[in-house]
N, C-alpha and C positions, 0 to 999 in steps of 0.2 A: 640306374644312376648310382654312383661311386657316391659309398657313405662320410660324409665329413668330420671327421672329431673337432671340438676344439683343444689347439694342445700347446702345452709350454713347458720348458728345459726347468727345472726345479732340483734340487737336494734336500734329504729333511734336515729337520731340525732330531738332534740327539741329544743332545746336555739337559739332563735333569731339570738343572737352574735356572736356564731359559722356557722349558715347558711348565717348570712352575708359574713364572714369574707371566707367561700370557696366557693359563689356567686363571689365575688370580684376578686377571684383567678380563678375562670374558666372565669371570663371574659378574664381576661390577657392569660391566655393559648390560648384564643380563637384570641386574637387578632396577634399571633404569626402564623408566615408561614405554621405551623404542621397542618394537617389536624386530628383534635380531636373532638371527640361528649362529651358533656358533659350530666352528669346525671343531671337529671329536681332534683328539691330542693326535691320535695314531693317523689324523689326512693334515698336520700341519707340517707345512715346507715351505721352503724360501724360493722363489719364484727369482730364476737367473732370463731369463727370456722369455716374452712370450711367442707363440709363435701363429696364433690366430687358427683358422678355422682348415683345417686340412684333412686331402683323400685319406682314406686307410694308406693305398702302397706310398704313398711318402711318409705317414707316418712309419712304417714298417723298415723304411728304409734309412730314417732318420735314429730311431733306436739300433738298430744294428749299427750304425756310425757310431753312438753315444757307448756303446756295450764296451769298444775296444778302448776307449779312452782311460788313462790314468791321471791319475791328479795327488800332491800329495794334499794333507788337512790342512784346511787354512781356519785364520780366528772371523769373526764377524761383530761391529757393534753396533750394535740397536739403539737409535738416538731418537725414535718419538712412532708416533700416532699418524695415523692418515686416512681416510675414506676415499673411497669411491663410490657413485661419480660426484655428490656432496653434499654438504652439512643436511642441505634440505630431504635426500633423496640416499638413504646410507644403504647402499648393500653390500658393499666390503668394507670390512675394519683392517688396515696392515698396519704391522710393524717394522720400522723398516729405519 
């Protein structure tokens, strides 16, 4: 059986500013009753697509597409707070 990853199109985050400023914010989550892991600085990225659960050879197929692509820098602004899947039941914190 053909192994399935789950996989999604992402950029990181670079700006100092920004890794402070959601450093700062998993501290405070951290400090709260809820039992949360937070993502180390160097796995934090911004999730452009997800793409669900997929074979290796499409993945493999699909990073070779993504390799030739160019793009110039674009800006980004972060306007709040959001879980997944909810208040009751938190296993993703975004910012988005």
């Amino acid at each position: 059986m053909t192994e399935v990853i789950r996989c999604f199109i992402s950029v990181d985050v670079e700006d100092s500013g920004i890794l402070q400023i959601i450093q700062n914010l998993q501290k405070r989550i951290e400090e709260t009753e809820n039992i949360v892991k937070t993502v180390e600085v160097e796995n934090l990225h911004l999730t452009l697509r997800f793409l669900g659960e997929l074979p290796q050879p499409a993945v493999k197929r699909i990073m070779d597409g993504l390799k030739s692509l160019s793009f110039k820098p674009f800006k980004i602004e972060f306007k709040g707070l959001g879980v997944f899947p909810n208040l009751s039941y938190v296993r993703v914190v975004w910012v988005g």
